[in-house]
N, C-alpha and C positions, 0 to 999 in steps of 0.2 A: 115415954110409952110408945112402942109400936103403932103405927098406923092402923087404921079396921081394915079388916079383908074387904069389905066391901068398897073400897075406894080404888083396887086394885083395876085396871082396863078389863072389860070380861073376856077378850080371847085368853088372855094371860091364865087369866082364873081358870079358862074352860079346860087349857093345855095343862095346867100344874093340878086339876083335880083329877086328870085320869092322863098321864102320860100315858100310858099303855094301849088306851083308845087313843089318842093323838096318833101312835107309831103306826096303827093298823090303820087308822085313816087315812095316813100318808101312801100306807101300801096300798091300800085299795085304789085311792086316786091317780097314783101311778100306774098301777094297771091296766085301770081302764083309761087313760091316756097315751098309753103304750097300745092297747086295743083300736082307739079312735085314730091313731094314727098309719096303724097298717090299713084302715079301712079307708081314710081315706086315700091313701096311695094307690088301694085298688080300685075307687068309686073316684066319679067327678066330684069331688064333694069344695064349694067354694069353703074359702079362708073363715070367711063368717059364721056359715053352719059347724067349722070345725069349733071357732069361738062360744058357738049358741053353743055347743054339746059340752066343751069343758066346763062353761057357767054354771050349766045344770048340775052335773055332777060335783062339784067343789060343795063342802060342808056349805050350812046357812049360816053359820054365825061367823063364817070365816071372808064370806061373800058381803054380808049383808053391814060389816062391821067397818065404820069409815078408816077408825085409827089401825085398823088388823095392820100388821107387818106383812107385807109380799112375799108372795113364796120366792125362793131360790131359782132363777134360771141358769139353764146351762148357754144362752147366747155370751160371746167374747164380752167383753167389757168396752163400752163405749170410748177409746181412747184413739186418739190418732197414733197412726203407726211412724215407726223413725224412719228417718231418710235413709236412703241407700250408700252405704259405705262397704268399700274392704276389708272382707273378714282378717287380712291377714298380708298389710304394705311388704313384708319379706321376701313374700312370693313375686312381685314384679321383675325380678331375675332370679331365674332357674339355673343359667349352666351360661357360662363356666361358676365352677362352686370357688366356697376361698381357698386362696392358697393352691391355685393350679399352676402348675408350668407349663409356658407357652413358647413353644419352639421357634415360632414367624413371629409375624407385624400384624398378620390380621387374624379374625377372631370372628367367630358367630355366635354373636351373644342374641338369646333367647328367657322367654318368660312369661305371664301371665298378666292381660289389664283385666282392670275391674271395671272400663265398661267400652259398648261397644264403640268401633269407630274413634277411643280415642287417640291423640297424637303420644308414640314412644321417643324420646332423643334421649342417647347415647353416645359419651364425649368418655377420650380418656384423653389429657391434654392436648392438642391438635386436633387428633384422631377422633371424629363424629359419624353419626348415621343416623336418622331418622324415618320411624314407620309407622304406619298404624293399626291398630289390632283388626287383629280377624273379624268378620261378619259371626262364626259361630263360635258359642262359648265351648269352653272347653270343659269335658267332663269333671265334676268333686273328685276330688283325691280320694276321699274319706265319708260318703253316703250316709247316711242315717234318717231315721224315721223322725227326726224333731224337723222344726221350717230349716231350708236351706237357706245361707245367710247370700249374698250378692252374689252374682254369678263373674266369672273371670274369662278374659278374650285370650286366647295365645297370640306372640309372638316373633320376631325373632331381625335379624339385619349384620349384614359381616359388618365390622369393625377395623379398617384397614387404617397402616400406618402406625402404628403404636409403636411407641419408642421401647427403645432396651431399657429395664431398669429391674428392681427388686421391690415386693410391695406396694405396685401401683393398682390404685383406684379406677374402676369402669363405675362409672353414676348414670342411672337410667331412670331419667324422669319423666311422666304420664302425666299430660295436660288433658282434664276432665272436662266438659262440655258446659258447667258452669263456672268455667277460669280457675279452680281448684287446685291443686296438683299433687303426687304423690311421687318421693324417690326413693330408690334403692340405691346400693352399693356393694359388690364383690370387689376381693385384693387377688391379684393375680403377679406372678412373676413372669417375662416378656424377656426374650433374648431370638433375637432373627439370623437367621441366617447370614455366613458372612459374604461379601460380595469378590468376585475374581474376574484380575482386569482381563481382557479380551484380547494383548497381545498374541500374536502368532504368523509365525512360526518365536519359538522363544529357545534359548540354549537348554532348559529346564530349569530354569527361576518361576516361580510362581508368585505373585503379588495379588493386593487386592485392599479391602480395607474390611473396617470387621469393631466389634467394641473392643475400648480399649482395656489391654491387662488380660484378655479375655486369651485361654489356649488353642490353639487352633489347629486342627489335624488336615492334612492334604493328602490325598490317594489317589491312584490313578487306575484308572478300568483295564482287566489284562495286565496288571502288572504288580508286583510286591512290591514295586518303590513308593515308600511313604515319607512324609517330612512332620516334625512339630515344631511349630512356634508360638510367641506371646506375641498380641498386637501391641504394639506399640502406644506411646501417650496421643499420641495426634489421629489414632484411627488407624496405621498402615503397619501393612505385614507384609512379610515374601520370606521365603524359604526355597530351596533346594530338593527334592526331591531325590533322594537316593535308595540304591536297592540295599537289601539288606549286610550285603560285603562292600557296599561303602564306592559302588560303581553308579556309574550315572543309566538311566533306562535309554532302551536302544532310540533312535531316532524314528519317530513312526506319531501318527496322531494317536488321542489318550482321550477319551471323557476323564477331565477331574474334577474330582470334589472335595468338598471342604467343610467341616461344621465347626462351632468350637460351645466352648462350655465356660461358666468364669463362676468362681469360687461367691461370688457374693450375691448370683442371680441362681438362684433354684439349689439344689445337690449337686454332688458331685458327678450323679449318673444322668445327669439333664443337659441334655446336648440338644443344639439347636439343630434345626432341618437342616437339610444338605442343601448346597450349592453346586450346580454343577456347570461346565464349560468343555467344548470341543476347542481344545487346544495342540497343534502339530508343536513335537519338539524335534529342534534339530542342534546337534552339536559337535559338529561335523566341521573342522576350522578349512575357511576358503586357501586356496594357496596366493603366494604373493602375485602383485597384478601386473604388466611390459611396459615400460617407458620406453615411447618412440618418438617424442620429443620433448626436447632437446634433443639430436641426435647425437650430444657426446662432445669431445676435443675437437669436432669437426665445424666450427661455426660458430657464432658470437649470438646473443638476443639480448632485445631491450627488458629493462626492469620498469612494469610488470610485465610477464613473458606469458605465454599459451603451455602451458603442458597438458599431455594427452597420451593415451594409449590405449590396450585393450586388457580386457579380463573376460574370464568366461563364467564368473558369479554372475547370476542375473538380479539386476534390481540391486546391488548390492552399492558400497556408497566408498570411494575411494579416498584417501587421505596423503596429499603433498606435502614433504616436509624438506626443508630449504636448511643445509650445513647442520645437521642431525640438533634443528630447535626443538624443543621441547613441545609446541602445538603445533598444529598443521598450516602451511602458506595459503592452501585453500583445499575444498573439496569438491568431490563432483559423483552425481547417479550413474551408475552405470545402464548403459540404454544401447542393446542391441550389440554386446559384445563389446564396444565402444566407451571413452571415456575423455571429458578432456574437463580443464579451468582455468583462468587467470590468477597467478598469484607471485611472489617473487617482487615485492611495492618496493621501493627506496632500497635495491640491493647497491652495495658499493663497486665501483669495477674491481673485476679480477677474475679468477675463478671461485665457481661455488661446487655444490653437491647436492643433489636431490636423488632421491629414494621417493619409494607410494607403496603403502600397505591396504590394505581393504578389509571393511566389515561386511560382512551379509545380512538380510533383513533378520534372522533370529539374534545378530549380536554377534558371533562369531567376529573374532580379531584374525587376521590371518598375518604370516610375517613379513618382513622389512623386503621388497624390492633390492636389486643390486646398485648400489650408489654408482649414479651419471652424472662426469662431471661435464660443465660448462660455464661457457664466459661471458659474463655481462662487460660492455666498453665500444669500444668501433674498430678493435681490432683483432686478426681470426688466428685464433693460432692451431699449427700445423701440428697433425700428430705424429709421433712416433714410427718408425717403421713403414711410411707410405710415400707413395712413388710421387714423385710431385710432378705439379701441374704441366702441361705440353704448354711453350709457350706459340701464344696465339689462340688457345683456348677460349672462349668463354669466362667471367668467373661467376662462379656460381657455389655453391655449398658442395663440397667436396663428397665424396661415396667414400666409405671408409674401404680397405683395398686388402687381400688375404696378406699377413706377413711372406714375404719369399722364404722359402727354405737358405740360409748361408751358405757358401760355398767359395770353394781356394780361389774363384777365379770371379770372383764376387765385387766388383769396383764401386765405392763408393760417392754418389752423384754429386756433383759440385754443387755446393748452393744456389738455388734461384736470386735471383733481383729482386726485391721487394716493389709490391706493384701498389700503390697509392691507397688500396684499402688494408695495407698492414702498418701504413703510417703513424705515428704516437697522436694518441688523442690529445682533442683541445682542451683547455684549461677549464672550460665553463660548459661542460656539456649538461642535458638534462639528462634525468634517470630516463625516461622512456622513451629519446629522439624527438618528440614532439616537443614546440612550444607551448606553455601554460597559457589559459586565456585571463584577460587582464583581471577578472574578479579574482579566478584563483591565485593568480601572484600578489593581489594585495590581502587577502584575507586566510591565507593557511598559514597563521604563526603556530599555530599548535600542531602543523604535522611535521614528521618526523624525517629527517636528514640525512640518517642514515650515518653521520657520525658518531663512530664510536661503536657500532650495532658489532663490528666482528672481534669486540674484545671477549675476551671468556673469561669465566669465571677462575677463582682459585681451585674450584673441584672440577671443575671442568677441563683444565689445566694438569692436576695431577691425575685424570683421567685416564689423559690421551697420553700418560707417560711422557709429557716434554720435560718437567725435570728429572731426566736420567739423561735425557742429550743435552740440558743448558748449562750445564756445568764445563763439559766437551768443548764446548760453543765459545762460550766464555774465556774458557781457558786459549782457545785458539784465536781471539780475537785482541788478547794480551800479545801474544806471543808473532802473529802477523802483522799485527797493524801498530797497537802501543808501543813496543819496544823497536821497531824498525819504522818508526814515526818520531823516536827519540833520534832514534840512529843516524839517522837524515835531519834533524833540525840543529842536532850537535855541527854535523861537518858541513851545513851551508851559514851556521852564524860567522856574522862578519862576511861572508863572499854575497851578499845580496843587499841592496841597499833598496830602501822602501822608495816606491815609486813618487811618493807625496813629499817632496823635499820642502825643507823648510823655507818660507817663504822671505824670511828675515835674514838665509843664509848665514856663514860661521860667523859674521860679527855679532849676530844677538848672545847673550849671556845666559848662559846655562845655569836654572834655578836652584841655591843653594839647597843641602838637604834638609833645612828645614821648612824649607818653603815648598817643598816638591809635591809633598802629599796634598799641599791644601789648593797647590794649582789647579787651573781647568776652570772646565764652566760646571753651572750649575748640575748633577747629577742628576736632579729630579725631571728638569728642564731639557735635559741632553738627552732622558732614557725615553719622553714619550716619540718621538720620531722612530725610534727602531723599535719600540715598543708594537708601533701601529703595524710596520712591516712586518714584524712577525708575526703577529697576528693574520696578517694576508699569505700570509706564507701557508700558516699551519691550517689555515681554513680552506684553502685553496686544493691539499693533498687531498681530501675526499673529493671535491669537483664540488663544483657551486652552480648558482641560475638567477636569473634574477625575480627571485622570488622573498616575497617577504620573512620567510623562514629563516635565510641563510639568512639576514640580519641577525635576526636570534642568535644564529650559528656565532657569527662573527662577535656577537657581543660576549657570549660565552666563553669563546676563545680570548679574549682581553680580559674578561675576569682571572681565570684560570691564568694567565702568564702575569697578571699585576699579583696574582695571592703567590706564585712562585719564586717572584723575585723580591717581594716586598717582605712576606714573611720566609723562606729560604735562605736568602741572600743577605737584605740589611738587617732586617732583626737579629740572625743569628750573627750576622757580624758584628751588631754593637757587644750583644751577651758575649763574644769573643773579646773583644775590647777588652770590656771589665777582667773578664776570667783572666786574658793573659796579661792584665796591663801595658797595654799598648795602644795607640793613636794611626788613625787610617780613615781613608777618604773613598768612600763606595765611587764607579768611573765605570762608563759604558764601555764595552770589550768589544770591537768591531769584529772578532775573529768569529764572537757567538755568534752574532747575527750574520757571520757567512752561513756558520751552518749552520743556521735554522733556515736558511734558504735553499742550501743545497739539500737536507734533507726532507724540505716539504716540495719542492720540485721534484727531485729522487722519486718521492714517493709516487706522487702524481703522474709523474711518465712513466711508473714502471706497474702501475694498477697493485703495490704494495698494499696488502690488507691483513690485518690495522698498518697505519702509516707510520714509518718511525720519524718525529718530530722531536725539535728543542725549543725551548723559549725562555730562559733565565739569557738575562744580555748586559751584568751589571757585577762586577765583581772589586776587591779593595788593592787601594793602592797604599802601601805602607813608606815609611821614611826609611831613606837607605839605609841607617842605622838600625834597624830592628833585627832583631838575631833571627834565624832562619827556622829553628826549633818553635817562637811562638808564630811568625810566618805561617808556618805548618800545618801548627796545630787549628788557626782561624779557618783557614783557607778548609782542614780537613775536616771539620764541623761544617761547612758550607756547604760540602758537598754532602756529608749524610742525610743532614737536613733536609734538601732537594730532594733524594733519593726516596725518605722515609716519608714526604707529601705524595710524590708518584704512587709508593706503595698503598699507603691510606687511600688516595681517594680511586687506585685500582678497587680496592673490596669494599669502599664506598659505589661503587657505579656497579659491581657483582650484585650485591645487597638491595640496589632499589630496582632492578629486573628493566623489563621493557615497559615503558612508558606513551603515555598520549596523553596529549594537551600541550599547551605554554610552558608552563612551570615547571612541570616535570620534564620537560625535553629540556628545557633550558638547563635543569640539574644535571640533567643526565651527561648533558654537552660539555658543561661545568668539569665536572668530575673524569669526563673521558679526556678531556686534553691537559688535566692537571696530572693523569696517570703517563701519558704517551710523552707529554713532553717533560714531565719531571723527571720520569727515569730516563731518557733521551738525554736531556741537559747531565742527569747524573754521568754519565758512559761520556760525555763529551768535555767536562769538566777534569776527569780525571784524565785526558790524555794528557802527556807530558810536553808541552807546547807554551813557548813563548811566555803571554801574562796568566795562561790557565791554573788554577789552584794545582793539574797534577804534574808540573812542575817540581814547585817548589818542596810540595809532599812526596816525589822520587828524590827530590836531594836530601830530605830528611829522614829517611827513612823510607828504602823500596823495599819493608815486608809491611811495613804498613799500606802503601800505596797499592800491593798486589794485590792486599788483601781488598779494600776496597773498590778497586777495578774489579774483582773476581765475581762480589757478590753483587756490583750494578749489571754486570752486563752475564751473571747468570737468570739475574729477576727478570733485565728487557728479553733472553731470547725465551727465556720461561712464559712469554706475554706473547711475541712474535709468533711460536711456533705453535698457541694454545687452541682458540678457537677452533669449532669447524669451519666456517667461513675464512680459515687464518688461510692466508696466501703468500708466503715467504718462500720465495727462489734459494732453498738452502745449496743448494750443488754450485749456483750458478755464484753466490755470494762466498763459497768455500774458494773457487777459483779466482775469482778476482782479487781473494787476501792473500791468496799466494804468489800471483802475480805484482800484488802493491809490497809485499813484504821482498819480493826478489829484487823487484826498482830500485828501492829503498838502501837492501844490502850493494845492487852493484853503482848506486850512485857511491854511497859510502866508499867502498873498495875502489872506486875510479879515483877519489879526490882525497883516498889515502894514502893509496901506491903510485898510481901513476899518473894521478896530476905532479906530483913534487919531481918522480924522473923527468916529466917533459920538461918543465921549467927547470932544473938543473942544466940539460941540456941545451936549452937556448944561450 
């Protein structure tokens, strides 16, 4: 059963028996609370009496009723309010927005904090800045009449240094006042400008560095010449700059500039900021520069020597080059018209050649100087065409003199006396007159000798076109010397009897032929004596000191003649052996080690450069009975052999260039006396003389023997005349074979014809 009504609360009851009276009590109560209120606003009326006068007015059962439900107020609701936060952490960075392209390294990144005073930092890898927000906030975006949420600071700080890249991150974090914090982040793409180096004056090369892969355009202010290029992997660029018919811009200064753009940072129309540079281009090539000393064929100087001259490039930087080397002797600035340097270190005596080219400060190369020649040694040689010395004179470095015009009545001056400074140099001189001080004579094994330095190369050689004259050469050195070498050793055999007679005279017994070959003393034993000599021989042709180097020297020189004669010589004599079946006994040849004496003294007194050297001193003695054909054949394997070591370790010593230190000097050394004295021994082997293999190979066969005389002594003058430093007396060596070849015929022709008339006669 339902409840009685009378149990219900009575306001309840009072409300639910007359809603109607309820609503209009409402309004009336409101009314006049709406009345009590303007009144008091215009009266002093205290808070109290406002109180006394609502009381009154409020119904009595409504007042008077403990459980009544309270009326409704419009006061907020007693709640605490929420902390102060950021309507909106996105807004911490305003600009740059995403995805912007940024042409430099720095940046002005800006944005709003959310409260005052606090700290902004802003980091893109490296790249940081740090600030903090403004004193006033900054206006609502977006205004409205509901509560505004936290109020926002502006902003802002450049951001320098930012690397090139695509898609990088700027993070800007806001450190709040109770340790808090808040970040943002924009993506931005970054590519800087590229950089251009500062040379100048420049030929019109432009360089610089720049990202790498990236394209790079170069311009020049006042002018249509433009250049493109890609940077390279390492950061660096340079290009050219040309007009547009493919000419270079005039010489004049230029502001250039530079941007470039790269396919994986931004678009393709996103080119970084300009670069720009005051750069003078000049390309304007200097002329060659004067060499005034060495003054020429007129005087002699020490190695290293002073050269010097003038040019009228200023500041510009000159370059000496010594018998057309391939890098400079030395260089020197040009300073007030003026020039000079030291260079010319370990030249060999003889004559040389020097030329001087010059660059200017833009780079500019200018050409070759007219090649001056002159002579390192101690003595002066006279030039051409000049009046010589008054005697009584002075001596002194000679003035070079106008040639005279010829004439019918023109007498040719008798030669001077040679005055004690035109005397033959000593055997042991130093390169530069001076004696070395004792540290440096015992600690420079690793410098360089200067043997072997005026060999040339095989290109260098067919260069200078000496094989088209060594064949000439060749063939005339057959023809004057070999064959009227025979000619005279035919018709004085038997009329000369060896000075060294036997000391057992005619009763000792002459060695049966099969004992002949195996006589003598030990080979091995008998070859180191002339072994060492020649070695002093051939080490001595370039001039020595006593310095620890030429040890070096000298030991090199013994390697090279023990690999000459050991593999050369015996080895291929045994492999001969086998091949022809035959027995023979290897026996030092005294004839060899004449000449390797006379031609390393030759060389030595005559400032011969390269020096022509022998050094094979060991050849085979066969039993009388061996046919002449295998003879021949050993002997002419001996000598190609020798020949074809000459030649190898010629294009061995081309091949490993100019050298410094021990070891490579030592090879080098190695290698240049196994070239000079292998093919030397070759040429000297084949004359047709006494016990020398080319003997017995002209009795076996003289188109064999021609042929290989032809092609030794086309490879030696192929070697002799190559180099630029080569200094072979061809005119003065052409004469002397024709005067040896006339001796030669009129000894023969004496003790042909008319030695046998006189002795008939008697």
């Amino acid at each position: 059963m339902p409840p009685a009504p009378a149990q219900q609360p009575p306001a309840r009851q009072g409300r639910r028996r007359d809603s109607a009276t309820g609503r209009t009590q409402w309004a009336g109560v409101l009314g006049v609370a709406a009345a009590l209120m303007v009144l008091a606003l215009a009266s002093p009326t205290t808070p109290a009496a406002a109180s006394a006068s609502i009381a009154v007015i409020a119904p009595d059962d409504e007042l008077q009723s403990p459980s009544a439900t309270p009326p409704p107020s419009f006061a907020p609701p007693a709640v605490a309010p929420p902390a102060l936060t950021p309507s909106n952490t996105a807004e911490l960075i305003t600009s740059p927005a995403d995805g912007t392209f940024i042409g430099r390294n720095t940046v002005t990144v800006s944005g709003s904090a959310s409260e005052k005073g606090s700290t902004i930092r802003v980091s893109l890898g490296d790249a940081t800045c740090e600030v903090k927000a403004n004193e006033m906030p900054s206006p609502s975006p977006s205004p409205s009449p509901s509560p505004s949420p936290s109020p926002v600071y502006a902003w802002s700080c450049d951001l320098a240094g930012m690397p090139n890249g695509a898609g990088q991150q700027i993070t800007a974090i806001e450190t709040l006042a109770d340790g808090s914090s808040l970040t943002d982040t924009t993506t931005v793409h970054v590519l800087g400008p590229p950089s251009i180096d500062g040379h100048s004056p420049t030929i019109s090369v432009m360089s610089g560095t720049g990202q790498p892969q990236a394209r790079l355009t170069v311009t020049l202010s006042g002018s249509t010449a433009s250049c493109i290029t890609t940077v390279i992997a390492s950061g660096y660029w340079s290009c050219d700059p040309r007009m547009p018919d493919g000419s270079m811009p005039a010489s004049r200064s230029y502001r250039v500039s530079a941007t470039q753009n790269h396919p994986a940072i931004g678009a393709a129309a996103d080119r970084s900021d300009a670069a720009g540079r005051q750069i003078e281009i000049d390309n304007v090539q200097p002329g060659p520069p004067t060499i005034t000393v060495p003054a020429g064929d007129y005087g002699l100087v020490p190695s290293p020597t002073t050269f010097s001259g003038s040019s009228a490039e200023p500041a510009g930087v000159v370059s000496v080059y010594i018998d057309d080397a391939p890098v400079p002797s030395c260089e020197a600035t040009i300073s007030a018209g003026a020039w000079a340097c030291v260079g010319g270190a370990d030249l060999p005596r003889g004559a040389h050649w020097v030329q001087a080219r010059q660059q200017d400060v833009a780079g500019n190369i200018g050409g070759f100087s007219e090649q001056r020649r002159f002579f390192v040694g101690t003595f002066v040689a006279v030039p051409p065409a000049t009046v010589p010395p008054v005697a009584g004179a002075p001596s002194s470095t000679p003035t070079p003199t106008p040639t005279p015009t010829p004439s019918q009545n023109a007498v040719t001056p008798a030669p001077s006396t040679p005055d004690a400074s035109s005397s033959p140099p000593p055997l042991f001189p130093r390169a530069d007159g001076t004696a070395p001080s004792l540290e440096e004579a015992l600690t420079n094994w690793g410098s360089s000798t200067g043997f072997g330095a005026a060999l040339p190369t095989l290109a260098e050689s067919i260069e200078r076109g000496n094989w088209a004259r060594a064949p000439m050469l060749a063939l005339g050195a057959i023809l004057l010397i070999g064959l009227p070498l025979r000619l005279l050793a035919s018709s004085l055999r038997g009329r000369i009897r060896s000075p060294f007679g036997q000391l057992t005279g005619r009763n000792r017994a002459e060695p049966t032929p099969e004992q002949e070959h195996t006589a003598g003393p030990n080979p091995w034993l008998a070859g180191l004596v002339p072994l060492a000599a020649a070695t002093a021989f051939i080490a001595i042709s370039g001039g020595i000191s006593g310095e620890v180097r030429y040890l070096r020297l000298t030991f090199a020189v013994g390697v090279a003649l023990a690999v000459l004669n050991l593999v050369g010589v015996a080895l291929i004599a045994r492999l001969g052996y086998r091949w022809q079946g035959v027995d023979g006994r290897l026996r030092f040849i005294p004839l060899l080690l004449v000449a390797a004496a006379v031609t390393g003294l030759l060389s030595r007194m005559t400032g011969l450069v390269p020096p022509i050297v022998t050094g094979v001193l060991i050849g085979v003695r066969f039993a009388h009975d061996t046919p002449v054909r295998k003879r021949a054949l050993v002997n002419l394997l001996q000598a190609v052999a020798v020949l074809l070591l000459g030649v190898a370790a010629w294009i061995g010593h081309g091949m490993l260039g100019p050298v410094l230190g021990f070891w490579p000097s030592l090879l080098s050394e190695t290698l240049a006396t196994a070239c000079l004295a292998g093919i030397g021994s070759a040429f000297i082997m084949m004359l047709p003389l006494g016990p020398l293999p080319g003997r017995i190979i002209l009795e076996w066969s003289p188109w064999a023997w021609f042929g290989i005389a032809l092609v030794g002594a086309t490879v030696g003058f192929g070697i002799l005349l190559g180099g630029a430093s080569a200094h072979f007396p061809l005119a003065a060596t052409v004469l002397i074979a024709i005067g040896f070849a006339a001796a030669c015929v009129a000894i023969w022709a004496w003790l042909r014809f008319v030695r046998p008339v006189e002795s008939a006669l008697r």
